[in-house]
PDB file of N, CA, C and O in Angstrom:
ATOM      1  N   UNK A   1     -60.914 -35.372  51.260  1.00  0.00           N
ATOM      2  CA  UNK A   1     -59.901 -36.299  51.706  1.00  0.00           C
ATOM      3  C   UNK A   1     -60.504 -37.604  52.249  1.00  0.00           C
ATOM      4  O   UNK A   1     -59.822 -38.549  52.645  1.00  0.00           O
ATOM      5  N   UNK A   2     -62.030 -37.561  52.230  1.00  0.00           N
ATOM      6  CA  UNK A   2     -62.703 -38.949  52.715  1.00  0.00           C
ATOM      7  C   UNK A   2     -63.392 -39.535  51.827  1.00  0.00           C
ATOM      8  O   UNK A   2     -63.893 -38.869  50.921  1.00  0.00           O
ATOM      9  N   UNK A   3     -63.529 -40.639  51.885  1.00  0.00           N
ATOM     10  CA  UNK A   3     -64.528 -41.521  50.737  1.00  0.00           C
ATOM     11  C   UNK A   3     -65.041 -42.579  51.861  1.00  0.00           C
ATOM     12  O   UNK A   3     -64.513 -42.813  52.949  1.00  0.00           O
ATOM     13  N   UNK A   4     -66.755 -43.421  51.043  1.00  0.00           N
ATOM     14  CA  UNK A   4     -67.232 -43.715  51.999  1.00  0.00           C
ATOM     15  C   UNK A   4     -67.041 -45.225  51.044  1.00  0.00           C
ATOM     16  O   UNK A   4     -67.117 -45.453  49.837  1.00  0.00           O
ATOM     17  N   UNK A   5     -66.841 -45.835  51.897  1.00  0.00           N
ATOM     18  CA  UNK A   5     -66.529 -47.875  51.164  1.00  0.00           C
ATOM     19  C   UNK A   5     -67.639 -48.079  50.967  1.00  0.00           C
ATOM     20  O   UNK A   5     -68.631 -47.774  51.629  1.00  0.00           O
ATOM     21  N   UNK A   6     -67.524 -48.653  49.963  1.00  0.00           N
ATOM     22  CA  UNK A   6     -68.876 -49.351  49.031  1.00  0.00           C
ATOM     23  C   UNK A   6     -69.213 -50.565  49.964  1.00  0.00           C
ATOM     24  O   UNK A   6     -70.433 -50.694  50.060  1.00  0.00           O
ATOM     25  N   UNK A   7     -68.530 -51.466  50.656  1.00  0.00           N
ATOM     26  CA  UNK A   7     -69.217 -52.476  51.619  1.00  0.00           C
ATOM     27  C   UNK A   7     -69.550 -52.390  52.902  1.00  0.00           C
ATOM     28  O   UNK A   7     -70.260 -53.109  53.605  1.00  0.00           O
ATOM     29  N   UNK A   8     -68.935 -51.401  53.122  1.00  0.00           N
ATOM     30  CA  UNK A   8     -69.122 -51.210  54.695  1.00  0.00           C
ATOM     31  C   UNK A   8     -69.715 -49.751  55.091  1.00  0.00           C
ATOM     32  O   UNK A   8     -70.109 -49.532  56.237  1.00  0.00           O
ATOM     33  N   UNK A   9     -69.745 -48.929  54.236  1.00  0.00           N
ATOM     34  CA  UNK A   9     -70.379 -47.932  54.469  1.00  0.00           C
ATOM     35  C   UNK A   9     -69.686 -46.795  55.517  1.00  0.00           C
ATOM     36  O   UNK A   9     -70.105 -45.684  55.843  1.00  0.00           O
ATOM     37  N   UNK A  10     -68.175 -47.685  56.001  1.00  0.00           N
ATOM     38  CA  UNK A  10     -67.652 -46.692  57.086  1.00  0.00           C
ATOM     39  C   UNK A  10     -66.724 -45.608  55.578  1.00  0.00           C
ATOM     40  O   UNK A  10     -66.565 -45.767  54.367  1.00  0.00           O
ATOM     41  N   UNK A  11     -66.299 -44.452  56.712  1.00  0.00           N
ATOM     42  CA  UNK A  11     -65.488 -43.489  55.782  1.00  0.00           C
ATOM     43  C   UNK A  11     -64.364 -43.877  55.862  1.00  0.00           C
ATOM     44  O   UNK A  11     -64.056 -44.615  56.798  1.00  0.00           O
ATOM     45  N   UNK A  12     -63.457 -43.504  54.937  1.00  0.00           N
ATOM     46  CA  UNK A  12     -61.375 -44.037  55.047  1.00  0.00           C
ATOM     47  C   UNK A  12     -60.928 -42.842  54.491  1.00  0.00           C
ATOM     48  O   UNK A  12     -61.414 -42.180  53.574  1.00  0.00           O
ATOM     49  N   UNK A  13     -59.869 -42.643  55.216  1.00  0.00           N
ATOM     50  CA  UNK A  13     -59.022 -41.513  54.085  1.00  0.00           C
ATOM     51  C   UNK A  13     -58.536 -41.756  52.803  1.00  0.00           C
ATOM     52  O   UNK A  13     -58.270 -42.945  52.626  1.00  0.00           O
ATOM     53  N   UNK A  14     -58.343 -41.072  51.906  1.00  0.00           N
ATOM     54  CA  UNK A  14     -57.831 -41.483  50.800  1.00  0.00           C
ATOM     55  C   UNK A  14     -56.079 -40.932  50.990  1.00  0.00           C
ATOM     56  O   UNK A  14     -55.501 -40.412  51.945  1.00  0.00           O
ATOM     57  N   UNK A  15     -55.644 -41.297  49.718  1.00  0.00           N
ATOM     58  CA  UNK A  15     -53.974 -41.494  49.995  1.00  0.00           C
ATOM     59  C   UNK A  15     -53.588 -39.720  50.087  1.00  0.00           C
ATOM     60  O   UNK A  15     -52.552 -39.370  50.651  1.00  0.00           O
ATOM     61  N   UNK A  16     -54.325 -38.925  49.611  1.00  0.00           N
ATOM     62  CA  UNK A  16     -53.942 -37.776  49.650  1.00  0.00           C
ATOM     63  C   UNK A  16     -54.472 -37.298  51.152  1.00  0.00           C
ATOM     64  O   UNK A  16     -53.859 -36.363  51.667  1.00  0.00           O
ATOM     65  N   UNK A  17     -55.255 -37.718  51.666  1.00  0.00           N
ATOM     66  CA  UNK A  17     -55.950 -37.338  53.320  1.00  0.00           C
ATOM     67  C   UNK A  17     -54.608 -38.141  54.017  1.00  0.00           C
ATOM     68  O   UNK A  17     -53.905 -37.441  54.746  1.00  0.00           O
ATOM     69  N   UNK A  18     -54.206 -39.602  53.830  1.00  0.00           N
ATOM     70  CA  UNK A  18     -53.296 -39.380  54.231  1.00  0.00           C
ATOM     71  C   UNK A  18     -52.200 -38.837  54.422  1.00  0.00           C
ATOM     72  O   UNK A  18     -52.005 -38.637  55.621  1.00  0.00           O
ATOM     73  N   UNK A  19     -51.174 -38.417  53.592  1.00  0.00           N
ATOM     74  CA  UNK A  19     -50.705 -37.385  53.131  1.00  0.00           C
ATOM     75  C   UNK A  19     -50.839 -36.537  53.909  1.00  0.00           C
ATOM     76  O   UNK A  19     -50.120 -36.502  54.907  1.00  0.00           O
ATOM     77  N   UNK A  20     -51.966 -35.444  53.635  1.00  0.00           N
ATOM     78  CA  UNK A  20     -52.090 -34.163  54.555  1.00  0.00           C
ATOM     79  C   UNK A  20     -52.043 -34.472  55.753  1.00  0.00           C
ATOM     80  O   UNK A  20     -51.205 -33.924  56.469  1.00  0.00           O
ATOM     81  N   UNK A  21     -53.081 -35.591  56.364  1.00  0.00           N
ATOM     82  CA  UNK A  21     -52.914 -35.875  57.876  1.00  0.00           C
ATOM     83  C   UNK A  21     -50.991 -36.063  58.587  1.00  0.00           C
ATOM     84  O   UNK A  21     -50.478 -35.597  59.604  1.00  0.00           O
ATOM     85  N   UNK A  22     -50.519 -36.790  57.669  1.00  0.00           N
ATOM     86  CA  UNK A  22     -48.835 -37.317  57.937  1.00  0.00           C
ATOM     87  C   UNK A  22     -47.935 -36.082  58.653  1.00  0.00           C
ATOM     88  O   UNK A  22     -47.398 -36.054  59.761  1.00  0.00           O
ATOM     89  N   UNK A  23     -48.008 -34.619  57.097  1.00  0.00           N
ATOM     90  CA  UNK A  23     -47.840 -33.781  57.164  1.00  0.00           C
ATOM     91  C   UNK A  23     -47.877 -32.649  58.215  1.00  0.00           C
ATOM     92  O   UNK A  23     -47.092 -31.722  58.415  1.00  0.00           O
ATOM     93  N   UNK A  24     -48.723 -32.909  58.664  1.00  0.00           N
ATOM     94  CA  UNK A  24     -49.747 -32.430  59.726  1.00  0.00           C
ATOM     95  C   UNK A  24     -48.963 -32.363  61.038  1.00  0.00           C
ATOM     96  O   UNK A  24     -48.425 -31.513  61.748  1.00  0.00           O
ATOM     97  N   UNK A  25     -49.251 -34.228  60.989  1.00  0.00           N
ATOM     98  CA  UNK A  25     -48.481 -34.078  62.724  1.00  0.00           C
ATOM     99  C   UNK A  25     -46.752 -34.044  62.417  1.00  0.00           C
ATOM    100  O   UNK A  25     -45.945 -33.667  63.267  1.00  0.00           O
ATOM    101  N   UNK A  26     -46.417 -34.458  61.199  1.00  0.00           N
ATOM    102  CA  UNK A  26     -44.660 -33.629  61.008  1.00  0.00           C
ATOM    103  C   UNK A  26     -44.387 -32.165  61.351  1.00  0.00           C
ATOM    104  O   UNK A  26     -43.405 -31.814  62.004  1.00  0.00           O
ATOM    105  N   UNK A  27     -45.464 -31.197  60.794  1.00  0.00           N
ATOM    106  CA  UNK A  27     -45.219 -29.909  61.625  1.00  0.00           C
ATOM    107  C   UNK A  27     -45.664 -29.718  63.329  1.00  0.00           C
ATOM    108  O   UNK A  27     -45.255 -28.736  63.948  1.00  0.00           O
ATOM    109  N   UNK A  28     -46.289 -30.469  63.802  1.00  0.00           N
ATOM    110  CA  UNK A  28     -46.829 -30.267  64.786  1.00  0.00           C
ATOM    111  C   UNK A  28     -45.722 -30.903  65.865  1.00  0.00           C
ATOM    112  O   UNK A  28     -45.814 -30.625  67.061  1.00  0.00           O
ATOM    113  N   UNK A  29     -44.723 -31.733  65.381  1.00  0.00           N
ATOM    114  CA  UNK A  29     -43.847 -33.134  66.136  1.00  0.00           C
ATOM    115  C   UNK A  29     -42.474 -31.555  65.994  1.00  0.00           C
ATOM    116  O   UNK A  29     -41.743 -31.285  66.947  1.00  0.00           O
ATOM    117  N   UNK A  30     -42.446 -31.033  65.110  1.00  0.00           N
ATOM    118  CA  UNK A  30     -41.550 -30.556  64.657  1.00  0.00           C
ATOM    119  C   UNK A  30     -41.300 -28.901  65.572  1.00  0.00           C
ATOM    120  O   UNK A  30     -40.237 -28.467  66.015  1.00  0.00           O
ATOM    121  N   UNK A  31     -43.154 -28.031  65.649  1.00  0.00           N
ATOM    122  CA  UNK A  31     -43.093 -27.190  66.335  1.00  0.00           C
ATOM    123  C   UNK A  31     -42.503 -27.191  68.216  1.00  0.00           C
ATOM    124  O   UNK A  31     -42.013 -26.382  69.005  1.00  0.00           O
ATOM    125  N   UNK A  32     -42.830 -28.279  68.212  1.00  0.00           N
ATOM    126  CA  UNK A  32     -43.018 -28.894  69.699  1.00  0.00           C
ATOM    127  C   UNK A  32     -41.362 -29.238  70.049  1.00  0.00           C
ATOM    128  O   UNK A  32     -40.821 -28.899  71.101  1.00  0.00           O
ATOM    129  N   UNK A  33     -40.666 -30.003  68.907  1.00  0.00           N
ATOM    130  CA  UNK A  33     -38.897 -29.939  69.147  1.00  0.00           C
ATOM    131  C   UNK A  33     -38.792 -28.547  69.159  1.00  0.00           C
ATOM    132  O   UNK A  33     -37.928 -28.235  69.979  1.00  0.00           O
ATOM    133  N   UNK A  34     -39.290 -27.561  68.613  1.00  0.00           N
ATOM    134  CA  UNK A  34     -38.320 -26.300  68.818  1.00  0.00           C
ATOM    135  C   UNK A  34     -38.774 -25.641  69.598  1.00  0.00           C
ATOM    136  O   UNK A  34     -38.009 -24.698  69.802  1.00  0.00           O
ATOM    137  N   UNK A  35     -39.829 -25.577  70.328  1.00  0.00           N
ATOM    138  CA  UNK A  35     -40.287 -25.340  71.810  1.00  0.00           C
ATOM    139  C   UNK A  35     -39.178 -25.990  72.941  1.00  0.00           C
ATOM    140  O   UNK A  35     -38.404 -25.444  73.727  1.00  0.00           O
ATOM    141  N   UNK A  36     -39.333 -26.725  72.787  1.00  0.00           N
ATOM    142  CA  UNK A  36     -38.297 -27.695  73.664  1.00  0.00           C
ATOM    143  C   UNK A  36     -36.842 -27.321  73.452  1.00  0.00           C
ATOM    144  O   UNK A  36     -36.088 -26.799  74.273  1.00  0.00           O
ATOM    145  N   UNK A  37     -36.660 -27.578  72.567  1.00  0.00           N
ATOM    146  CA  UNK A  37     -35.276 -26.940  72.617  1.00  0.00           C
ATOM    147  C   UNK A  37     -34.443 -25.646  73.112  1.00  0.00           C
ATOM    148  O   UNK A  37     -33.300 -25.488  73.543  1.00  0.00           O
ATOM    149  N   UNK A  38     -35.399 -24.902  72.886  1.00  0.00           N
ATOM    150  CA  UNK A  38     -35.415 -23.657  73.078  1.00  0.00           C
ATOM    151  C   UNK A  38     -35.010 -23.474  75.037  1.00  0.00           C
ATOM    152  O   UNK A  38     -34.485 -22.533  75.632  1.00  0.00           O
ATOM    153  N   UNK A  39     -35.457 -24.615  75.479  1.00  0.00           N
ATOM    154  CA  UNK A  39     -35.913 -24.373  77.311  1.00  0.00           C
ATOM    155  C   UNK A  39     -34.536 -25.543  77.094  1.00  0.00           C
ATOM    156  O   UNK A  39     -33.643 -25.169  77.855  1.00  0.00           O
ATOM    157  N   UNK A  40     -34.209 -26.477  76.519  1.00  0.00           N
ATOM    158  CA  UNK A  40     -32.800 -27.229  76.975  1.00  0.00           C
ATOM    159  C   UNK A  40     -31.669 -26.056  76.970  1.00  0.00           C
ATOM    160  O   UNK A  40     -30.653 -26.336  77.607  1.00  0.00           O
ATOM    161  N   UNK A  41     -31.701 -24.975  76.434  1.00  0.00           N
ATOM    162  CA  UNK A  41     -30.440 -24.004  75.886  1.00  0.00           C
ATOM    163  C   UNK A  41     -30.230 -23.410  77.349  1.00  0.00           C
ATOM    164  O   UNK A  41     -29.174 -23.401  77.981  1.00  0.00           O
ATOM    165  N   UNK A  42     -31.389 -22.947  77.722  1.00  0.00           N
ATOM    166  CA  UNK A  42     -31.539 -21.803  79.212  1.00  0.00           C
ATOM    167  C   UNK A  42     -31.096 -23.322  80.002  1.00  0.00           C
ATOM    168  O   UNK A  42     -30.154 -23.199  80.785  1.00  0.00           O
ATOM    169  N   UNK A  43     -31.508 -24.310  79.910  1.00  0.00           N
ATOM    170  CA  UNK A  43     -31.116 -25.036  81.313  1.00  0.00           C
ATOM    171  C   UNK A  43     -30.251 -25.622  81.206  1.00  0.00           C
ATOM    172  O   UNK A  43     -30.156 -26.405  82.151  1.00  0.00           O
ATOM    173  N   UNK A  44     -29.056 -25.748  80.148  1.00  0.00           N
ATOM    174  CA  UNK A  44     -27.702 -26.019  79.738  1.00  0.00           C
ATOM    175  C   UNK A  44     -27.006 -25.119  80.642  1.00  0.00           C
ATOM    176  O   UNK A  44     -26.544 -25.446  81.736  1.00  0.00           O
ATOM    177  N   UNK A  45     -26.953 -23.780  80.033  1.00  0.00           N
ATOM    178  CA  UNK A  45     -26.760 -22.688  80.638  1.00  0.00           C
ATOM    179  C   UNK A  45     -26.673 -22.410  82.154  1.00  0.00           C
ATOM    180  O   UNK A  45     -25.683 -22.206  82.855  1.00  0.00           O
ATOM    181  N   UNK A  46     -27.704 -22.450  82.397  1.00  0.00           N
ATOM    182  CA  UNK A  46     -27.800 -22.512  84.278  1.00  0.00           C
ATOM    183  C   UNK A  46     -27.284 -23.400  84.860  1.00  0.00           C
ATOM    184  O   UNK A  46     -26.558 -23.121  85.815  1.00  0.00           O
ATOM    185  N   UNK A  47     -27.510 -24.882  84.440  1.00  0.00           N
ATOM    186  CA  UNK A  47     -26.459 -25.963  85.066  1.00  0.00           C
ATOM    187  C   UNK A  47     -25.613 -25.596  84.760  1.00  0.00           C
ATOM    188  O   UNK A  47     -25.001 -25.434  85.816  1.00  0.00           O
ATOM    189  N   UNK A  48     -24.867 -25.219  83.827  1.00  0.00           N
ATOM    190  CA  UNK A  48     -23.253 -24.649  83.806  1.00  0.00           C
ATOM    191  C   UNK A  48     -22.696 -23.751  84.539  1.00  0.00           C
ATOM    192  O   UNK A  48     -21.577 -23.953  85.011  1.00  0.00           O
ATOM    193  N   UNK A  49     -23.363 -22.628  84.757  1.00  0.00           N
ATOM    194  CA  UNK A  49     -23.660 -21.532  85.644  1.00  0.00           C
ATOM    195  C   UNK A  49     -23.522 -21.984  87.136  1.00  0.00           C
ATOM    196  O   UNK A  49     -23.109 -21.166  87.958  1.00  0.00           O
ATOM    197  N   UNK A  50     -23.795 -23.038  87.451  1.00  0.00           N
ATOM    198  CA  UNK A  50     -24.224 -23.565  88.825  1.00  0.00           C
ATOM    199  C   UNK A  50     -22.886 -24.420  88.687  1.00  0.00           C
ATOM    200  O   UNK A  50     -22.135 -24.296  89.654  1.00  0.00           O
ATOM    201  N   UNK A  51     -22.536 -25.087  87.883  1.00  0.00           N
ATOM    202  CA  UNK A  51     -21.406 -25.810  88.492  1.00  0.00           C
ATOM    203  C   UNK A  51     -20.124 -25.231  88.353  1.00  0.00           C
ATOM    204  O   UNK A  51     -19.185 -25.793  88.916  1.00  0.00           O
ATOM    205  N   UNK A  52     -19.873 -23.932  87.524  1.00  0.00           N
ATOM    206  CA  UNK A  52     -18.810 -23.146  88.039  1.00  0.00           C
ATOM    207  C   UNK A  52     -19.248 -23.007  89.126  1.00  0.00           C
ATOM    208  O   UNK A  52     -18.704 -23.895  89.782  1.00  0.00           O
ATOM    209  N   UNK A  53     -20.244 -22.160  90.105  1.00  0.00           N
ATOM    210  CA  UNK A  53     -19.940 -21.498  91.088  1.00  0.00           C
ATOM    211  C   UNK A  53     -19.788 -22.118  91.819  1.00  0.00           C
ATOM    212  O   UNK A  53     -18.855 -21.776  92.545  1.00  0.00           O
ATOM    213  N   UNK A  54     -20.558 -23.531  92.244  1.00  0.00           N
ATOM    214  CA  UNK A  54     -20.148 -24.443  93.037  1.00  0.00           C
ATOM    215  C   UNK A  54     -18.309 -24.963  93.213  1.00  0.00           C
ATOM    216  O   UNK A  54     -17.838 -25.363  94.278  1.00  0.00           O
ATOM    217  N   UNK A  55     -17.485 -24.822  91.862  1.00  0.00           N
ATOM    218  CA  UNK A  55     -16.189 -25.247  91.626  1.00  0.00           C
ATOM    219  C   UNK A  55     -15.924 -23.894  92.189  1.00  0.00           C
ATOM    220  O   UNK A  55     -15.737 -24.122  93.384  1.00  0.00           O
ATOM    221  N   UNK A  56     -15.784 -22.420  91.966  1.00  0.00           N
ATOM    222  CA  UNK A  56     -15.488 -21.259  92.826  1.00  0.00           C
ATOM    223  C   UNK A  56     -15.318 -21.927  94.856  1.00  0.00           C
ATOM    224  O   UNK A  56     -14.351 -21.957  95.618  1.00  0.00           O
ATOM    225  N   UNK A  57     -16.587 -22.288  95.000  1.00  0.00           N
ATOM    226  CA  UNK A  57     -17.063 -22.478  96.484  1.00  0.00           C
ATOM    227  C   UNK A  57     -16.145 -23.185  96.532  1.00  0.00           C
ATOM    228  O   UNK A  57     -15.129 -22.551  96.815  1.00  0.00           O
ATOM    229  N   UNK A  58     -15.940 -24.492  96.356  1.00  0.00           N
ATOM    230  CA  UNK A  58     -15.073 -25.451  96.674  1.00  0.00           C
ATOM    231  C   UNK A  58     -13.606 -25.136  96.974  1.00  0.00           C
ATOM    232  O   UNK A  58     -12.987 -25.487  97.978  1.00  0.00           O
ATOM    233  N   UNK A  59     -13.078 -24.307  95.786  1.00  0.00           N
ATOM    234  CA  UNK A  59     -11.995 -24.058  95.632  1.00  0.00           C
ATOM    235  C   UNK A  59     -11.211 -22.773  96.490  1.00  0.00           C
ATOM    236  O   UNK A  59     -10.015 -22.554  96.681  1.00  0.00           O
ATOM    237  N   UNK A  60     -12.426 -22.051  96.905  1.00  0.00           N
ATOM    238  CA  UNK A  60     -12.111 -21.181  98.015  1.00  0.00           C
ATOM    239  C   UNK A  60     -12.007 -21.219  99.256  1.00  0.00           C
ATOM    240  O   UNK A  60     -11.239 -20.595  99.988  1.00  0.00           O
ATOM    241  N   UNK A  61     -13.142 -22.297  99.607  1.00  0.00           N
ATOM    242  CA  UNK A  61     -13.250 -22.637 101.200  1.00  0.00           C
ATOM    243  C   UNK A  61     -12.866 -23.929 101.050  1.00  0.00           C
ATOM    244  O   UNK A  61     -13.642 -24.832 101.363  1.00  0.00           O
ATOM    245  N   UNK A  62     -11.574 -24.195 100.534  1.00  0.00           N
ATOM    246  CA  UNK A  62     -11.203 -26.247 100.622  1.00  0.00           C
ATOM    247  C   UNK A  62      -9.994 -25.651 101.603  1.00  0.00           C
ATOM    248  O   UNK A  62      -9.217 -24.782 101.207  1.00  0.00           O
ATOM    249  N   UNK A  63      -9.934 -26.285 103.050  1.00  0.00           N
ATOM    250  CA  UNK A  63      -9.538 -26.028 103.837  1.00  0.00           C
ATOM    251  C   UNK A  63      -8.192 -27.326 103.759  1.00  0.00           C
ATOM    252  O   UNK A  63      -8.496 -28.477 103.443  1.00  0.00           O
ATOM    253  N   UNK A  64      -6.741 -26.946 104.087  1.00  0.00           N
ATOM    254  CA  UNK A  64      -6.099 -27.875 103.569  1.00  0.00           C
ATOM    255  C   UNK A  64      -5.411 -28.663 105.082  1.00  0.00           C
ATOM    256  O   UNK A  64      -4.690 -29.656 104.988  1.00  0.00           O
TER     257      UNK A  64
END
């Protein structure tokens, strides 16, 4: 996936190294959303969880 330039002697990827490299961090960008996501579901959940009971509290001890 590397070739070395005829003038400069540094290495470059070629279009297929790019490619694989692109690829690469698309699964890696991609594993990492569904990690994440995974922890927004549980803390959807619990804030919801929490603001019923808080609406319970309120609604029981609202002194008129």
């Amino acid at each position: 996936h590397w070739y070395e330039g005829c003038y400069t002697g540094q290495w470059y990827l070629t279009a297929v190294g790019v490619s694989a490299l692109r690829d690469e961090i698309r699964r890696e960008l991609i594993a990492r959303h569904d990690l994440r996501s995974k922890w927004v579901v549980w803390l959807t959940g619990i804030t919801g969880i929490i603001g019923v009971a808080t609406g319970f509290v309120a609604a029981f001890y609202h002194k008129a």
